[in-house]
N, C-alpha and C positions, 0 to 999 in steps of 0.2 A: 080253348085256351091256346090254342095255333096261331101263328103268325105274330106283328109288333103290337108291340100296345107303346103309343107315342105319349100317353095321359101319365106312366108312370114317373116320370122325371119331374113332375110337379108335384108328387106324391108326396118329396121329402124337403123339409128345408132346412139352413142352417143360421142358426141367427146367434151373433157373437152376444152374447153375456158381456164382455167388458163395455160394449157400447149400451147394452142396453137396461142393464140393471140400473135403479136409481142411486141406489150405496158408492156406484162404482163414482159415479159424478161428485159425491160428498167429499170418498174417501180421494179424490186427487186437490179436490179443493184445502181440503186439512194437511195435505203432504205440502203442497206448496208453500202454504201461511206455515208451517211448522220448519219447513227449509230454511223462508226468510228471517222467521225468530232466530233460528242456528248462527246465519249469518250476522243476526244484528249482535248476541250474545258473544258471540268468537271474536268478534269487534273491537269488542272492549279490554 
């Protein structure tokens, strides 16, 4: 176990959650439509 070992930096990765959940995609879709509602409701 002497010297580099160049293979361990592919050993780890890091992968964001907010891109890659599916919920994550829903829940900005509902925040938006739910913003616009705000805006049309505050309107009046």
């Amino acid at each position: 176990m002497r010297g580099t070992d160049k293979a361990s930096g592919s050993l780890f990765s890091y992968v964001d959650l907010e891109e890659r959940h599916p919920l994550r995609l829903i829940r900005r879709i509902i925040n938006d439509e739910l913003a616009s509602l705000d805006a049309v409701s505050t309107a009046e």
